[in-house]
N, C-alpha and C positions, 0 to 999 in steps of 0.2 A: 647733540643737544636739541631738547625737542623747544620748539617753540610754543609761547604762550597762545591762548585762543584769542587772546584780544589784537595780538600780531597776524593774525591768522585772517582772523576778520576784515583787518585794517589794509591787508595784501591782498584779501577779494575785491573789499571793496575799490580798492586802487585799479586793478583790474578792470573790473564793473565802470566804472569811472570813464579810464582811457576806452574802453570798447564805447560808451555811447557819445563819447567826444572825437572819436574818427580816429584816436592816437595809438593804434597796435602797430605792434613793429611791422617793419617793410618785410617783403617777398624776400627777401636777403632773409631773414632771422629766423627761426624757430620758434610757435609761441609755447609757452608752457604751462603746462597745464595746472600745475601748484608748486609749490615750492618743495616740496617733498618729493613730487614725480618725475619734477626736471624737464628737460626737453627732450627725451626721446623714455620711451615707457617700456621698460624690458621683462621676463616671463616673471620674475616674483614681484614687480609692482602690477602685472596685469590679474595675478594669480592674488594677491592681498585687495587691491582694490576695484576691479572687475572692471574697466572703465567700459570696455570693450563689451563686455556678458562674455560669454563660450564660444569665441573663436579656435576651432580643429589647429591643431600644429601651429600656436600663436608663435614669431619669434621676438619680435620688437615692430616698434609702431611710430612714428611721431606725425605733428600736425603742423600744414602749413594754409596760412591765411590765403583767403579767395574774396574777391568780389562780395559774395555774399555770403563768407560766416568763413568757416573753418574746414579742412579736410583733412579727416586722417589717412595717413597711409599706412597700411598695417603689414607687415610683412612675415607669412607663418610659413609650413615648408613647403607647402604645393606651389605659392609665390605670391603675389599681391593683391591687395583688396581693396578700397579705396569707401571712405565713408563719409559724408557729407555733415556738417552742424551747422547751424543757425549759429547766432554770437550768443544767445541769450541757452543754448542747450553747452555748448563751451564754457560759458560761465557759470551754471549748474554742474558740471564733471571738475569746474574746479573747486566749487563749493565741497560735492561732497568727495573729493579726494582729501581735500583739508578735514573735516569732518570726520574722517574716518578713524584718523590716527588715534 
């Protein structure tokens, strides 16, 4: 069931919200990235929505909360990569993963 764009909106902006109010989940959670991508991002959501651009031997990815913004850790075949986000580029990859559907 695809959701409507005003749901879509209303979950970023909720997002957007808890990120400049201090309230992202604890080091325990997963954050995720939209509600379509989930919390861990595997080769056809990375291959449909590029969140990543052209990572070699993508296999799966997910992101966890740091001190200052967000880290992916990306996992393809040679072994791990690790990528840094701001909260405000995090909340753009959520924007346009919503977006894109």
């Amino acid at each position: 069931m695809r959701k409507s764009l005003s749901s879509l909106t209303a979950a970023s902006t909720l997002l957007l919200s808890a990120i400049l109010a201090g309230q992202m989940p604890s080091s325990d959670e997963i954050p995720v990235v939209s509600e379509y991508v989930g919390a861990t991002i595997d080769i056809p959501e990375q291959e449909y929505y590029q969140i990543f651009g052209k990572v070699r031997g993508f296999l799966s990815a997910q992101f966890r909360e740091t001190p200052k913004g967000f880290q992916a850790v990306i996992q393809t075949k040679r072994g791990w990569k690790r990528r840094t986000y701001t909260r405000r580029e995090f909340y753009d990859l959520a924007t346009v993963s919503s977006k894109t559907r």
